[in-house]
PLY file of the C-alpha trace (Angstrom):
ply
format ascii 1.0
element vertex 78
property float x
property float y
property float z
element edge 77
property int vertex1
property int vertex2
end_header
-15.91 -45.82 -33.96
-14.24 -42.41 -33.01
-13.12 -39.72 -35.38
-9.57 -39.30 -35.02
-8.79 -35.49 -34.51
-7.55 -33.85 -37.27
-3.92 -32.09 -37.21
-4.06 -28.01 -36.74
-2.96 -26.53 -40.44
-0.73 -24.12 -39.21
2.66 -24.74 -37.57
2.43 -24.09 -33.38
3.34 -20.47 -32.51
6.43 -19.77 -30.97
6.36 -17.92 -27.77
8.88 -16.11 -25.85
10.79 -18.10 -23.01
9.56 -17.49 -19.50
11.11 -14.62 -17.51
14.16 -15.48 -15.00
13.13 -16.24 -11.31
15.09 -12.96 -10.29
12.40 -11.33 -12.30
12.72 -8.83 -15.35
14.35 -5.89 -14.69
16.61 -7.10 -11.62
19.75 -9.17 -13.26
20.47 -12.64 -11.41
20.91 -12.81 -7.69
24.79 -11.85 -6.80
27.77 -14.14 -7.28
25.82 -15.65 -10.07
26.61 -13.59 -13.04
28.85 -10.85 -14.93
27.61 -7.93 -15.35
28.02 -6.24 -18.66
28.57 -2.72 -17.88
28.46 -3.03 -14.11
25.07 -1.87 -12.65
22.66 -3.95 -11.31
19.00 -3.33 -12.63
16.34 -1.66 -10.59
12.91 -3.65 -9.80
12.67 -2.49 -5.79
9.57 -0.03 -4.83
9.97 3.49 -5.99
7.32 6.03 -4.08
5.28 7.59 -6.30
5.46 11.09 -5.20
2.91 14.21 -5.21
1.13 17.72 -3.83
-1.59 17.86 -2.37
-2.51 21.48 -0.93
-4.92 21.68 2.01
-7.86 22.86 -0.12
-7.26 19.29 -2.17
-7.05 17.66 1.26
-10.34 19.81 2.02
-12.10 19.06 -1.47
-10.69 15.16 -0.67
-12.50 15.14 3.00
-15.74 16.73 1.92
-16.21 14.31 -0.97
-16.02 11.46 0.51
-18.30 12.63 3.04
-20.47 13.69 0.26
-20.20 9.98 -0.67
-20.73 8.26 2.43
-23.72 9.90 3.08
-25.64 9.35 -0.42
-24.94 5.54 0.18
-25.69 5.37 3.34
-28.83 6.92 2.77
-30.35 5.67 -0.53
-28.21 1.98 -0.26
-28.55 1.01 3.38
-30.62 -1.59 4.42
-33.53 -0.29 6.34
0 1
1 2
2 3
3 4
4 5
5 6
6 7
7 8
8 9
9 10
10 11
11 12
12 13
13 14
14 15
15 16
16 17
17 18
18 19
19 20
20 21
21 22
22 23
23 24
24 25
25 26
26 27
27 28
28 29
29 30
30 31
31 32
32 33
33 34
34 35
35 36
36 37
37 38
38 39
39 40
40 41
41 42
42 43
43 44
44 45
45 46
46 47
47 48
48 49
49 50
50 51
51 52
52 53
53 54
54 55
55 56
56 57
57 58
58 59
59 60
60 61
61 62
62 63
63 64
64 65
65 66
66 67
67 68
68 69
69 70
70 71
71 72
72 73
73 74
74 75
75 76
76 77
């Protein structure tokens, strides 16, 4: 005959609620809420910004030629 399983000793954990469809940070599509203080919360792409000079562009180039070439040569099949 089976053994019955055996009830866990501790209580189930309580876990937080799934997010909104509209996602986190974005507030509910409009016409479907108030607002509290009147902006609507961000969630679109923001760029990610920065400077390259042309030696990094130069450094860049040369590396990955660098790179290319050391796998081509010892990881190519022959």
């Amino acid at each position: 005959m089976p053994v019955r399983d055996e009830a866990s000793p501790s209580p189930p954990r309580q876990v937080a609620p799934p997010p909104p469809a509209w996602g986190m940070g974005d507030g509910p599509p409009a016409g479907t809420g108030v607002m509290a203080d009147g902006r609507r919360g961000g969630g679109g792409p923001r760029p990610v910004g920065f400077r390259a000079t042309a030696l990094d562009a130069a450094v860049l180039v040369a590396a990955l030629l660098i790179w290319t070439a050391l796998f081509v040569l010892f990881f190519a099949q022959r």
